[in-house]
C-alpha positions in Angstrom: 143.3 -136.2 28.1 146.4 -137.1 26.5 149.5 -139.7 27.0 152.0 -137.6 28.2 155.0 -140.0 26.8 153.3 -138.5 23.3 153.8 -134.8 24.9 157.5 -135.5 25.9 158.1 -136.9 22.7 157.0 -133.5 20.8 158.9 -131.7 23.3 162.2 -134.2 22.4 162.1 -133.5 18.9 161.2 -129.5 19.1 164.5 -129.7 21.2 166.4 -131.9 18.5 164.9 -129.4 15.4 166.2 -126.2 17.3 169.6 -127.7 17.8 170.3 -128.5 14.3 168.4 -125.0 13.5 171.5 -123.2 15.9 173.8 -125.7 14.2 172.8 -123.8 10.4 172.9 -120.2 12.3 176.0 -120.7 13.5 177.5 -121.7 10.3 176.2 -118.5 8.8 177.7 -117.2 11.5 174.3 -116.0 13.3 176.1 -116.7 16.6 173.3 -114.7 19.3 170.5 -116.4 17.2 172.0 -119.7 17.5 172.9 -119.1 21.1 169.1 -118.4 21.3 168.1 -121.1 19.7 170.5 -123.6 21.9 168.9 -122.1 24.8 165.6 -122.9 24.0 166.4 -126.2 23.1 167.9 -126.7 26.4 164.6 -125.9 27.8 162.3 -128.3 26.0 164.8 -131.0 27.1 164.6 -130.0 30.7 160.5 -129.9 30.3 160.5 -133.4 28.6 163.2 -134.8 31.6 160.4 -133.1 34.3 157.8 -135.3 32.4 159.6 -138.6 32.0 160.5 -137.7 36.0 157.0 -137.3 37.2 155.7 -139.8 34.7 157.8 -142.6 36.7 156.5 -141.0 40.4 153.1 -140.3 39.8 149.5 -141.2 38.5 148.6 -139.5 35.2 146.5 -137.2 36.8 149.2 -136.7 39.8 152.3 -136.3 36.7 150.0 -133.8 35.1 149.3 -131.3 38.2 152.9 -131.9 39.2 154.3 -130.5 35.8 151.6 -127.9 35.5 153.2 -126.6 39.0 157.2 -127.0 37.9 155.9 -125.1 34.6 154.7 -122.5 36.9 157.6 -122.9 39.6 160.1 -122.0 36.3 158.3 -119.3 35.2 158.1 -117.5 38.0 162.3 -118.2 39.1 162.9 -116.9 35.4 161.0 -114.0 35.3 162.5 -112.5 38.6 166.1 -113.8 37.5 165.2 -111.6 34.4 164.1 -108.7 35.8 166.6 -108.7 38.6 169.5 -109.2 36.1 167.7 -106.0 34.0 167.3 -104.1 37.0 171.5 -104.8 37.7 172.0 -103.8 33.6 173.4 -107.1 33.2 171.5 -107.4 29.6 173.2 -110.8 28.4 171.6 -112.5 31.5 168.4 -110.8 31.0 168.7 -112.0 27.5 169.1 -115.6 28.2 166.1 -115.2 30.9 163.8 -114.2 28.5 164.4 -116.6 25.7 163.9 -119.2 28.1 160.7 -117.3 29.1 159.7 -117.5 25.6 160.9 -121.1 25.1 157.9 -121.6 27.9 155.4 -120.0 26.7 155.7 -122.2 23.6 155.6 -125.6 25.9 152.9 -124.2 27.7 150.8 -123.2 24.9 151.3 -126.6 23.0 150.7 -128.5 26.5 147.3 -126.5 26.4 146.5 -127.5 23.0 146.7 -130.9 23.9 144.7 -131.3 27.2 
């Protein structure tokens, strides 16, 4: 097991380093990969919130199964928002769905790493 203040706190400052990275993009004018990178940052944020949430609610244990099932819960909402907004040709909102898809897989794999 792990604390999972010490989980939140790597998911605080991934969010922090990804902002200042879409601040540097967007001076260079990178304007999509900064948008992309503002997006993922957003989602860390929300993940380490969804901790600090259930931490407050729950037993370790309990906080742990409960964020394992919001992980879940988001990726299945943004996969069909994706794939609906792709099946509609709306490509900016399918865009958007998958970075935050991708922003995900990266909690998800470091959450694994840790347990």
């Amino acid at each position: 097991g792990f604390p999972m203040s010490a989980y939140s706190d790597y998911l605080r400052s991934s969010a922090a380093l990804l902002l200042r990275e879409a601040e540097t993009l967007k001076a260079d004018d990178r304007l999509d990969e900064a948008n992309h990178c503002r997006i993922r940052s957003n989602i860390f944020d929300v993940c380490a919130t969804v901790i600090s949430v259930f931490e407050k609610r729950y037993n370790a244990a309990q906080a742990k199964a409960a964020y394992a099932a919001k992980l879940a819960e988001f990726e299945t909402s943004w996969r069909a928002s994706m794939e609906q907004s792709a099946a509609h040709g709306d490509a900016e909102k399918a865009s958007v769905e998958a970075q935050k898809l991708a922003a995900l897989a990266d909690i998800k794999a470091h959450y694994a790493e840790m347990e």
